[in-house]
N, C-alpha and C positions, 0 to 999 in steps of 0.2 A: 753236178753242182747243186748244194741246196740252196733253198730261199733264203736270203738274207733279208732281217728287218731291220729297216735305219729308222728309228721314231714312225710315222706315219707313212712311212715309202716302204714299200717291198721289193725285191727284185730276186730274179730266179730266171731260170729257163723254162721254154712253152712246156718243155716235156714234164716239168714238175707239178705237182696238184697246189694250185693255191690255197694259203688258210679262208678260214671258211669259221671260225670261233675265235670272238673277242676282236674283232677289227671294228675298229672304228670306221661310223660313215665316216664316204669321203676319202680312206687312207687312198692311196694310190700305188698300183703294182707296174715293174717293169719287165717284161720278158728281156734279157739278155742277150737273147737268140738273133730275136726277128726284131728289137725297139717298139714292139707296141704299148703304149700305156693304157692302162685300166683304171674303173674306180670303184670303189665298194658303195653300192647304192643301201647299202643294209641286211639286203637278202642276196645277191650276187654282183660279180664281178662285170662292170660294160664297161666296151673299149670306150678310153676319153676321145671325144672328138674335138676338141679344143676351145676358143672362144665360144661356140654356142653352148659348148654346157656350165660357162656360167652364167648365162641367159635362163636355163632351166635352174639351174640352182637358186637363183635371185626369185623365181617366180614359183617354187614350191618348197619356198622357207622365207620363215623372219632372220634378218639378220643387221645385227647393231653391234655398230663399233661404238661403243659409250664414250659420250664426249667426256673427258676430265677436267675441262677449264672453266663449266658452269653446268648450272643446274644442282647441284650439290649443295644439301645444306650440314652446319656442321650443329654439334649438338658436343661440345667437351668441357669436363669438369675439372675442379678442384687442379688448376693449371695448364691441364694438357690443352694443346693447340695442333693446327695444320695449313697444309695451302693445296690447293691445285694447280696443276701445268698443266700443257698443251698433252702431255700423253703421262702423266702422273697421279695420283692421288695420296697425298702424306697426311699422318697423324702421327704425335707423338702424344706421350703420356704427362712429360714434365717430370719435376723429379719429386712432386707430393703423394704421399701414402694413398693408393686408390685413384691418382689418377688416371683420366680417360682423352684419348684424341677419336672422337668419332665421327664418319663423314657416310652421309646415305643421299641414295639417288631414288626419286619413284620411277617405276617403268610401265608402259603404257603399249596396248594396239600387241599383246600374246595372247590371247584370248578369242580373238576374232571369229565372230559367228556364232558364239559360246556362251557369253558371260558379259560383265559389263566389263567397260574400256581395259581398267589398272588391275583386272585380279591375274594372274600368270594361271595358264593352262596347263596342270601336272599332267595330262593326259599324252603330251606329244612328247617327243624326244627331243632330248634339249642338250646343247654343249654349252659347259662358261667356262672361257679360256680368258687366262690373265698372267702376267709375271708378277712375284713377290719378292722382298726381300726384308731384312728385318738390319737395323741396326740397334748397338747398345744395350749388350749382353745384360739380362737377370734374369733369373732362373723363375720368379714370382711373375714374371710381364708374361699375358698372355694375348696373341693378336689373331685377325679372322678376317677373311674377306667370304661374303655371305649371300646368297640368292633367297630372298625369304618371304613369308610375309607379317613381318614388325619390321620397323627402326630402329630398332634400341642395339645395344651391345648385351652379348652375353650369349649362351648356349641356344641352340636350335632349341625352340618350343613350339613351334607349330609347322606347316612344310615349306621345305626348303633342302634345299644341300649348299654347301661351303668347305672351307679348308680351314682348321686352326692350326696358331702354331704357339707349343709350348715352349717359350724361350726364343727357339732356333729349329725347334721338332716339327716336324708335319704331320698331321692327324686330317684323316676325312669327317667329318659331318655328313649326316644328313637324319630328316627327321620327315614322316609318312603321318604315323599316328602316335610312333615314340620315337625316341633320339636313338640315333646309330654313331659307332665311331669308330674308325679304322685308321690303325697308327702305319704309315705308309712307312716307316724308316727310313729316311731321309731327314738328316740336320743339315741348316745351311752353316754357312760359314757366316760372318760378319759383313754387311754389305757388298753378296753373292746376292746375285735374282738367277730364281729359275722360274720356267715355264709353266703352267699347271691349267690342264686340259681334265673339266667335269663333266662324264657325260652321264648324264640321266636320262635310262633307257625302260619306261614306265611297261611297254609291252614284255620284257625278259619275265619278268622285273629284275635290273642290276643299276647300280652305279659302278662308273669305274672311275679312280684318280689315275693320271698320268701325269709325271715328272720328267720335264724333258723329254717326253715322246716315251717313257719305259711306261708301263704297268705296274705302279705300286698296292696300288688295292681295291679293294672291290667290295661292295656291299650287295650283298641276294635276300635277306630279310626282309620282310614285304613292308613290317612296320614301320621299319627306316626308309621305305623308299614313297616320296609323293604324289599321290598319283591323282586323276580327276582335277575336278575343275577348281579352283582356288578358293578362298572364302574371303579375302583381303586385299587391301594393294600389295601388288609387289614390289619389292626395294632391294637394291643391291646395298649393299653395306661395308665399309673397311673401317674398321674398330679395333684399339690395342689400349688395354686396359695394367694397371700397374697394382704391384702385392702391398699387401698391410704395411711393410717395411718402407716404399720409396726408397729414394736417394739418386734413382736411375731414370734417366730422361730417355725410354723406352720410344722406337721409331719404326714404323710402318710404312713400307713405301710401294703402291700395286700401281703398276704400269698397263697399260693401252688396254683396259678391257672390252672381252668380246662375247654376245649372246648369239648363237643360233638355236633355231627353233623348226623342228618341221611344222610342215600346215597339214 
């Protein structure tokens, strides 16, 4: 029997050799055979021992569930609007030429030991996991949820990684010392969310997007990818912007986002 990958799970029998390229920290392997579980620490595979290793994962990583119901300030023009929930974050465009819904969070205490409070440490390895979804098809609406450091809406200009999406299209971001961009192939459908797992792995150097647990793409260009210590605050960002044209009340909706960081 070969190894089967479900998203982040693996499983196989002992006698098979585990991957060993492009696993995500953290996936988790199952032997078939015997039931042991394993976990990919980055460089090999240790059996999981259960509650106490998320005792060590708590204590050799940052990790935030970003709240969505505050802290968030919004910044939207020329009509577009938004709100927060308890595990939401919405912007819409409105339906005027050029409008903007844009909503940004500061992040604070990734840097630790390094830098001052708010600038994000590109030097460690880092996952932003979120669900997205888009309503209110136009081909001119362009939307982004962002790890950066600015607030504004618009294309990576300084470091950061993110996800855009043209329309309904999924495209990776990220930007080192110039902008990268990798068209993952994946449309959604019209008020579908899917899953979107960035991991930014500064020592490869790679990024990789995952959709639904697959591997759509991957960026190895060293310019695209951020690395060292930050020079700014960091901010996460969800922004969807509308074409010369209007007439389309363009909607952006990112669900329960999540940072980890190693230390």
């Amino acid at each position: 029997m070969a190894v089967v990958i479900k998203g982040f799970m693996y499983e196989g029998p002992s006698t098979d050799a585990k991957p060993t390229v492009n696993v995500p920290t953290n996936a988790r392997f199952l032997e078939t055979d015997t039931g042991l579980e394993y976990y990919w620490n980055g460089a090999s595979w240790l059996v999981w021992l259960g509650d106490e290793n998320y005792a060590i994962l708590l204590m050799r990583s940052n990790i935030l569930h970003v709240p969505t119901n505050a802290g968030w300030t919004s910044d939207n023009i020329v009509g577009g609007y938004g709100w927060l929930g308890p595990s939401t974050v919405v912007s819409y465009t409105g339906v005027g030429a050029n409008g903007r819904g844009l909503e940004h969070t500061s992040l604070s205490g990734f840097t630790q030991g390094a830098g001052w409070l708010d600038f994000f440490n590109w030097g460690k390895k880092t996952y932003l996991v979120f669900n997205i979804s888009r309503v209110n098809s136009d081909v001119q609406v362009i939307a982004r949820c962002q790890l950066k450091e600015a607030n504004a809406e618009g294309a990576l200009a300084a470091k950061g990684i993110g996800l855009r999406m043209d329309n309904y299209a999924l495209v990776g971001e990220s930007y080192g010392t110039a902008l990268g961009t990798v068209a993952l192939g994946v449309t959604l459908n019209s008020g579908e969310d899917k899953q979107v797992v960035i991991i930014h792995d500064p020592d490869t150097p790679q990024i990789m997007w995952y959709v639904d647990g697959v591997l759509e793409g991957t960026q190895s260009t060293a310019a695209n990818i951020p690395s060292g210590l930050g020079g700014a605050t960091g901010y996460l960002v969800a922004s969807i912007i509308n074409g010369a044209a209007g007439g389309v009340d363009g909607g952006l909706w990112v669900f329960h986002p999540k940072i980890w960081q190693d230390r």
